[in-house]
N, C-alpha and C positions, 0 to 999 in steps of 0.2 A: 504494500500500500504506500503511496504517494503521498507524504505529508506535507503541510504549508511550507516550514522548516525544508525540508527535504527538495521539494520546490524552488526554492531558494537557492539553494545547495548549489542546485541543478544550472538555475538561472547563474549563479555567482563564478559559475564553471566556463561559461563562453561566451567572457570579458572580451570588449573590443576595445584598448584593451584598460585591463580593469573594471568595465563596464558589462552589464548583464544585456546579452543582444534585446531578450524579451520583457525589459524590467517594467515593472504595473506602472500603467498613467495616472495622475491624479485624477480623481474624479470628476475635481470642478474643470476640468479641461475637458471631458467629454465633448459637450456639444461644439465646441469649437473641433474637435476630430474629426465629430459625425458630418461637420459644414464640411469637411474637409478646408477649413481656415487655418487648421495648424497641422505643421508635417509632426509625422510620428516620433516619437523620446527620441530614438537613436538617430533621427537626423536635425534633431531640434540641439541636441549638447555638441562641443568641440568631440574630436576624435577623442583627445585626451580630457577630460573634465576632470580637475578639482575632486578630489576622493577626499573625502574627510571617513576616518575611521573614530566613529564614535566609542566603540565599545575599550578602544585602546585610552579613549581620553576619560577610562568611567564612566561614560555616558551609555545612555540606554538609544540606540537605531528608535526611529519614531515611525510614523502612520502618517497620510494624509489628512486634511481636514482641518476645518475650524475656522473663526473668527474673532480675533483679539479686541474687544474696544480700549480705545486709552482715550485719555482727557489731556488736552492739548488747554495753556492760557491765551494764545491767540493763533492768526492765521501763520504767522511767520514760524509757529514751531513744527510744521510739518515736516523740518530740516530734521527732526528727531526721528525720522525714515530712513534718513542719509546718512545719520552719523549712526543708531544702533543698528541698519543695516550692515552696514562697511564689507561694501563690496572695494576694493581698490585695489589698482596694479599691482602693488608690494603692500602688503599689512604687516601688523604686530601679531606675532603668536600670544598666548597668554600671557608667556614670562617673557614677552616685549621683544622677542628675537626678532628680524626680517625675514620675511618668507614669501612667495609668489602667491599671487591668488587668480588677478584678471590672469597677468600672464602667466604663461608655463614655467619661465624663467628668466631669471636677469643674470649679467654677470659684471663682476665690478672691477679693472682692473687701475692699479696706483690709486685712489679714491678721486679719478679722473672719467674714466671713461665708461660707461654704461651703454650694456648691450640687450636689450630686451627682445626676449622671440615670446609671439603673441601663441593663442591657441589654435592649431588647424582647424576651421570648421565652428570656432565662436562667434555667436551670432550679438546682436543690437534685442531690442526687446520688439521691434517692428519685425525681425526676421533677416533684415541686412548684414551680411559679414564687418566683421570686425579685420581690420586690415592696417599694413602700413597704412595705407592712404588717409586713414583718420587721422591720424599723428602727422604724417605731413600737413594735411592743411588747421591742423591745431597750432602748429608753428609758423607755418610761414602765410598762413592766410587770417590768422587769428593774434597770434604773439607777435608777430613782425608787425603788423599792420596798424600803424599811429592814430587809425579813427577810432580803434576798440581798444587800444592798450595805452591812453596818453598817458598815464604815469610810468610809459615802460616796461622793463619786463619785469615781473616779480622777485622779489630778492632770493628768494631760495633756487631761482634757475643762473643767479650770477654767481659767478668763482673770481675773487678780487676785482668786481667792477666789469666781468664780461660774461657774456652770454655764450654757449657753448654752439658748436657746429653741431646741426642737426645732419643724420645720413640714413636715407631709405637703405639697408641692405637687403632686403628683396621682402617678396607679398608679406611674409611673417615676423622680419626683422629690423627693427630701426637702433641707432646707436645715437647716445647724446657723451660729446669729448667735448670737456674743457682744457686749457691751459694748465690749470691749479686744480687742485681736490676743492670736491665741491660737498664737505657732509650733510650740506641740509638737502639734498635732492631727496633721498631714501625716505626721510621724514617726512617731509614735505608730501609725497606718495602719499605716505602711511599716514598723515593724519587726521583727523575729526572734519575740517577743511581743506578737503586737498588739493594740491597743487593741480591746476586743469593743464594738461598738456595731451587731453584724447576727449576728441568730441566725434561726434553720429555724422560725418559728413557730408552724405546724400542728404542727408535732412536740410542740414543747416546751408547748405549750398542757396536754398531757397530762400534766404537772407541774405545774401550776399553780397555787394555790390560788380565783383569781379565775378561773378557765377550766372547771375539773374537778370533781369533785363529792365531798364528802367521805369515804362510801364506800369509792369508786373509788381517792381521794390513798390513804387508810390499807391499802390492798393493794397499791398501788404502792409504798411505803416501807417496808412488814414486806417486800416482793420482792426489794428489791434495800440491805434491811435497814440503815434509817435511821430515825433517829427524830422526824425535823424536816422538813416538806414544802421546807424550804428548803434541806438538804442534799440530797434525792432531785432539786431542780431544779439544784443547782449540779452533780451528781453527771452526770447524763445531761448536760449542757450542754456541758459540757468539750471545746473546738475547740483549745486547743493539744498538750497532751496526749491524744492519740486512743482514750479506751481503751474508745467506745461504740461497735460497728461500728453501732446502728441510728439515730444521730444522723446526720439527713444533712450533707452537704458540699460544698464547694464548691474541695475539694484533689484536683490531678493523679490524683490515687489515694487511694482508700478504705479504712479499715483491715475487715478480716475477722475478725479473731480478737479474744477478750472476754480479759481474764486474769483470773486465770493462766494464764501457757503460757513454754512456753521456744522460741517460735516466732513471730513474729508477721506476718500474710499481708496486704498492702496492693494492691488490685486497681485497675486503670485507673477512672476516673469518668468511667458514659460519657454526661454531660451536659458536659462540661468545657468550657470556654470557649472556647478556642485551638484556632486550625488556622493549617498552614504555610501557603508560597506556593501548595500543588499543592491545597493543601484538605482535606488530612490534618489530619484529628482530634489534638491530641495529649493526653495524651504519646504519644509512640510504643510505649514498654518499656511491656508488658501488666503487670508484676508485681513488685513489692519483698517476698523475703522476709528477714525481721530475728531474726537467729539470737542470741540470748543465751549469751554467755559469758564468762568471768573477763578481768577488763579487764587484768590481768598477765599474759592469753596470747593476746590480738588480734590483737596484733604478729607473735607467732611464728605462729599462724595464717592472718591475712590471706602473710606469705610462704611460708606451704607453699601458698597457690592456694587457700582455703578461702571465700573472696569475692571479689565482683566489682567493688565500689565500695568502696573504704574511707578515709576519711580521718580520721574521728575511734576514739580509742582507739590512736594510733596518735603518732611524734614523729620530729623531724629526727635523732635517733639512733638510728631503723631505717632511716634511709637506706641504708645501705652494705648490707644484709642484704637490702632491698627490691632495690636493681639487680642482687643476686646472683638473685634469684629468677625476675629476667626472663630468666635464662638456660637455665632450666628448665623454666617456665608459660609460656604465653601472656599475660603482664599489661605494664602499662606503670606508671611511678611517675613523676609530675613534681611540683615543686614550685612550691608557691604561697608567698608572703609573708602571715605572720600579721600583722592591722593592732594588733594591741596597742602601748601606747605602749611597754614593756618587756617583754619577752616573763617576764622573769622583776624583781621590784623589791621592795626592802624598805621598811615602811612601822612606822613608828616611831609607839607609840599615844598620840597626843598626849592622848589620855584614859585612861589610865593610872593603876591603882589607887596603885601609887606615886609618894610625891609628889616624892621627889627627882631618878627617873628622868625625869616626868612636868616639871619643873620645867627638866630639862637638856635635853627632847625639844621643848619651848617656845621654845629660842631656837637661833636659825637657826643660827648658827656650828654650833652641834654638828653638828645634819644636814648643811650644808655641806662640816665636817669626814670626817663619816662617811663623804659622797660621793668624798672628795677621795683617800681612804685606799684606794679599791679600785682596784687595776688589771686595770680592765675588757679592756684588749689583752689580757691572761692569759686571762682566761676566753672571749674570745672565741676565741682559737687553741686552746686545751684541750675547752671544752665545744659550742663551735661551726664548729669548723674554719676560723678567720677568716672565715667568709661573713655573719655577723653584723657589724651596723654599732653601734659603740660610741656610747653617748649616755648622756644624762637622760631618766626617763618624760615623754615628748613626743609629739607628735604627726610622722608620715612625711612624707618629698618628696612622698608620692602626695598630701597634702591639698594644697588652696589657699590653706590659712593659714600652712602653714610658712614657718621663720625660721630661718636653720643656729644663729642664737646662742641658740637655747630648746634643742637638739639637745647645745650644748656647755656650758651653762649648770651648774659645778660639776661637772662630770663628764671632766678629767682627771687625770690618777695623777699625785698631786701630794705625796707623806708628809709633806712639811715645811712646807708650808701646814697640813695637817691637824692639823699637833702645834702648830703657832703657835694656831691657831684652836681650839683644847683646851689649850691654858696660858691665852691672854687669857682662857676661860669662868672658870678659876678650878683646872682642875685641874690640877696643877701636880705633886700630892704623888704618888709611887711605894712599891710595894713593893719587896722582893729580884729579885721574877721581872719589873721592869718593868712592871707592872700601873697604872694609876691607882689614884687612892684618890677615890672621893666624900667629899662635904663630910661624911657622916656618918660617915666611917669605912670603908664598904665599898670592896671592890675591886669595879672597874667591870667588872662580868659585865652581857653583855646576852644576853641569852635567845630569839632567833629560833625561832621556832614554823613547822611545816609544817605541810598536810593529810598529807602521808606519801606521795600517791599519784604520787609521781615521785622517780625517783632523781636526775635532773636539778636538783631544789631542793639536794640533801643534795650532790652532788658539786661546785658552786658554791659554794655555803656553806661549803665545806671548805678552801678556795682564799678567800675572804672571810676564813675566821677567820686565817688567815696577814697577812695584808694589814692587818686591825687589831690583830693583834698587836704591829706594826711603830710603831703611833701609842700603844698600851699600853690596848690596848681588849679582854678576853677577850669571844670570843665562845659559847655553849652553843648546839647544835642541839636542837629536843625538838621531836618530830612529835606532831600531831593529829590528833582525827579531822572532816574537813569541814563532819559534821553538828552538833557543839558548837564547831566554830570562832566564829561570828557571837557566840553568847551569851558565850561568856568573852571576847571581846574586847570586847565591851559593855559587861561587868560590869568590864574593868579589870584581867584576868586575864593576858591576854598582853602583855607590853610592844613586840614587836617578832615583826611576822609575816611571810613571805615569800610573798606571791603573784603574779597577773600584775600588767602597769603600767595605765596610761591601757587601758579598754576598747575603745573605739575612737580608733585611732591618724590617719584617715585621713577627718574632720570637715570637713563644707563648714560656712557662717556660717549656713547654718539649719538647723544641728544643734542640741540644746541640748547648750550645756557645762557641763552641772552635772556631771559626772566631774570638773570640774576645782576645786570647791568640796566641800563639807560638804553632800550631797544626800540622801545613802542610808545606812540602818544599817549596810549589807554592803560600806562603804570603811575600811578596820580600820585607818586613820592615824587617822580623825576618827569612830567609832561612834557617840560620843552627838553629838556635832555633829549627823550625816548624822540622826540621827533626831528632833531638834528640826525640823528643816527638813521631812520628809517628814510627820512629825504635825501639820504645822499649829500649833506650836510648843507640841502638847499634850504627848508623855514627850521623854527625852533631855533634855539640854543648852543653852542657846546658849552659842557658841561665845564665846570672849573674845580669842583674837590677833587683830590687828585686820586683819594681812593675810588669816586668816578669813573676819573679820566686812567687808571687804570684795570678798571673790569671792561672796558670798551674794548682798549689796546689786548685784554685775555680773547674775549669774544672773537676777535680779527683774528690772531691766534690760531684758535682754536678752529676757524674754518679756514685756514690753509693747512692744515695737516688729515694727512691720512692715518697716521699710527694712534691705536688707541692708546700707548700707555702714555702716548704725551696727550691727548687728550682728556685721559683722564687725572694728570698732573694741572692742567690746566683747570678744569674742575675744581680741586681741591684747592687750589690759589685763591678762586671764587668766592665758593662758600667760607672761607676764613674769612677775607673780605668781606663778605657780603652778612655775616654774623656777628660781626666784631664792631662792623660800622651801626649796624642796629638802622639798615636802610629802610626795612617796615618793621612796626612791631606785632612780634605774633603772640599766640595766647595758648590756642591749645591746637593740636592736629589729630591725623589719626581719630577722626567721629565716625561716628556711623551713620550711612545710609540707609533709609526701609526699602526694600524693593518690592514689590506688593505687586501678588498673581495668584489668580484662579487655583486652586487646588487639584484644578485636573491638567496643569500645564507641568509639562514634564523635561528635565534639562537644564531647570536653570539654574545655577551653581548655588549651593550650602553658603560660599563666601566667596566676594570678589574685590576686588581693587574701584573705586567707581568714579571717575570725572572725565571734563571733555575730552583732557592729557591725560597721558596717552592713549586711555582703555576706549575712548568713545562712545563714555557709559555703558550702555550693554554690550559695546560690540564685536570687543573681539573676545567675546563669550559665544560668541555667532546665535542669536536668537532665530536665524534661517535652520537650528536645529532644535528649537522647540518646539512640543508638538501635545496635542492634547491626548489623553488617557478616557477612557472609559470609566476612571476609576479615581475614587479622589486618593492623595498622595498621603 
């Protein structure tokens, strides 16, 4: 007798290869079969498809079927398809290694030259091969081309200031050689936001203006009502943000729905790359629907059982209300570790429209000080239930660059160090209520700014102003709103803002650690620094502390080399620096995430690592191998 197992067996035996000739279709693709609209499994995957062996990673091989709902706070996070999707050319294995996925393989020689061969036979989510020909005109009709790229080429495709020679070496091969080693390329692939260097190019040819005929462009752009053929192509183009269903794909799932809508429909891709041990197609789950609603009632929705997967919109202070709710629904809630270097840290705007504040925020005592004054065990037992681990914004045990004395680095509750290290600055003089007095007279108000969209900022902060009370520091809360945070902090407007710490906490030595320097507009310790450095040293600042102006000169460094162990010398130069100066102050790290799912969804890890960096919150857990049970877990 011939069992299901046995069947299998059978199937598993005459791999093309690796592949089961006869392997089951998912169901929800029938009728597209019966139209004969879609060709059969074995001419829908590459020759070679992507095998993920589950049972080797623990995991249990799944079934077809099902429909996930999640709650979404607006239109713009449909992006949480792209990022816990993560389909990309090169990804991060779980322990962060680089490994192929789009393509079959890459090769890297001198940390220069990269040589990608695509898959024979992978298709687009329309049905169209995937070919050099997308990557060429990804570059030279997209990247090269000044109407769509005015600010250039992206920093992670330059190696000391150039862009590399692109070379078709035939239908499945292309090669990108720089001059110098180029370490952000690989990351850049691999991350949450990826670098676009492969688009659908029959499609988008239809936008074109070197492709399409002018006509045609000026009723494509009065269509979808744009006034610039270069907006109507950046417009359809859009792979992080999903909001063209007719743009093909090369994601788990497809999006369905155009907006506006207060609903958004993401369907299986049934050209998709991947299949399990048995030869199942994945993902498994036929359907993601993404419900839009008030991100100040997620929470209480996701626990009355109103979705199936949820973890963003959501915080380790709906824990207790989430385990209540298992007792009710069918769901389960576990917790992950957010890798942020602080899950919550204040950052002092060393560019600072004031010059006295600006002048006291320049030398290290004070931040020091500032660090020295909080007693982070309070807020950990208060706001975190002790499961939070006290520190400096650093980096976790989980990296291989950790150092317990960057973790302790100015960050114990210390008040009498902190008022030594606030007399030697010079402030010495008091008011009646114990206040300092700055050199000009004023009483030392410092004025911490929120986005507002947590209450968690404003209940720590409340417990903070206590704390530098004690060293004679008032503290002012004053919430903002997210979307003018970046520009007033730019302009000089906020002195002192409270967001997360280090982005990612949990850094191998070919990360870039420019988090840990003056890289980006949107680090609101360093604003105009971060945006001297990202323009090419065209607006913004340079910076002038020299412990600054040497984490820049490490970062430069560090992307001309290809050896890791200087890499990760460089690194540790960093983080001493970058602890020692007490450039943001952090509080605690290492919190916990809820991830909250259905009790019949099966696969999803006991425990995970969880932020944008590097993990892509769920995604290189591959949720395209979740799948639902019959049976609750």
């Amino acid at each position: 007798m011939i069992t299901r197992r046995t069947t299998l067996g059978l199937m598993a035996s005459a791999l093309l290869p690796g592949l089961a000739r006869a392997a089951p279709e998912p169901p929800f693709l029938r009728p597209y079969l019966r139209a004969q609209a879609l060709p059969d499994l074995k001419d829908r995957l590459p020759k070679n498809p992507r095998r993920i062996n589950l049972a080797a990673m623990g995991r249990q091989p799944g079934k077809y079927g099902g429909t996930v709902r999640m709650l979404i706070g607006s239109q713009k996070d449909i992006r949480m398809m792209t990022i816990n999707g993560y389909a990309r050319l090169v990804g991060y294995t779980e322990d962060l290694k680089f490994q192929p996925d789009i393509l079959e393989s890459f090769d890297v020689q001198e940390g220069r030259i990269f040589t990608f061969k695509i898959r024979d036979g992978h298709r687009w989510s329309n049905g169209s091969y995937l070919t050099s020909e997308d990557f060429r005109y990804t570059w030279e009709d997209v990247i090269l081309n000044k109407d769509l790229r005015k600010g250039g080429i992206q920093r992670e495709l330059l190696a000391n200031g150039e862009g590399p020679v692109f070379e078709v070496i035939d239908n499945l091969t292309v090669r990108y050689t720089w001059a110098t080693p180029n370490p952000d390329f690989l990351p850049g692939l691999a991350a949450a936001s990826p670098v676009v260097i492969l688009m659908p190019s029959a499609y988008m040819r239809h936008f074109h203006k070197k492709y399409q005929d002018d006509f045609r462009l000026s009723a494509l752009m009065k269509r979808y009502r744009v006034k610039k053929w270069a907006d109507l192509h950046i417009k359809m183009s859009r792979q992080y943000r999903p909001e063209n269903p007719e743009l093909p794909s090369l994601d788990p799932w497809i999006p369905r729905t155009a907006p506006p809508a207060e609903q958004f429909v993401f369907e299986r891709n049934p050209f998709f790359h991947r299949v399990d041990e048995n030869g199942l197609q994945l993902p498994y789950i036929d359907r993601f629907l993404l419900n839009i609603s008030s991100s100040e009632i997620i929470a209480a929705k996701t626990g009355a059982g109103e979705t199936d997967l949820q973890s963003t919109g959501v915080d380790f202070s709906d824990y207790a209300f989430f385990k209540d709710a298992e007792k009710r629904y069918p769901v389960k809630v576990k917790l992950w570790k957010r890798t942020q270097g602080s899950r919550l840290a204040l950052l002092p705007n060393l560019n600072c429209a004031d010059k006295v504040w600006r002048d006291l925020f320049w030398d290290k005592r004070v931040r020091r000080a500032l660090s020295l004054a909080i007693d982070r065990r309070e807020i950990n037992m208060v706001s975190f239930y002790g499961l939070a681990r006290e520190s400096s914004d650093t980096i976790l045990p989980e990296s291989p660059l950790f150092k317990p004395e960057y973790a302790s680095a100015w960050a114990s509750h210390d008040p009498d160090q902190a008022n030594a290290l606030l007399d030697e600055v010079g402030l010495t003089q008091r008011n009646g209520d114990g206040i300092r007095l700055l050199p000009d007279g004023r009483e030392a108000q410092i004025i911490v700014e929120t986005s507002g969209e947590s209450t968690l900022e404003t209940d720590v902060l409340e417990l903070i102003k206590d704390h530098w009370a004690k060293v004679g520091l008032a503290l002012f809360i004053k919430t903002s709103q997210r979307d003018v945070f970046s520009s007033r902090t730019m302009s000089g407007e906020i002195m002192m803002s409270m967001w997360s710490g280090l982005e990612n906490g949990v850094p191998t030595a070919d990360m870039n650690p420019g988090d840990l320097a003056p890289s980006r507009d949107d680090q609101f310790q360093w604003p105009s620094w971060g945006m001297y450095y990202l323009s090419i040293e065209q607006n913004g600042t340079a910076p002038e502390l020299p412990e600054a102006i040497r984490l820049i000169d490490l970062v430069k460094q560090w992307r001309k080399t290809a050896n890791t162990e200087e890499r990760t010398r460089i690194w540790h130069e960093m983080l001493e620096i970058y602890t020692q100066s007490v450039f943001s102050i952090g509080i605690v790290n290492a919190t916990l995430q809820p991830v909250m799912h259905s009790a019949y969804i099966r696969n999803i890890p006991q425990q995970g690592l969880y932020g944008f960096v590097p993990t892509c919150y769920l995604g290189v857990y591959m949720p395209d191998t979740f799948w639902y049970s019959e049976e609750v877990s």
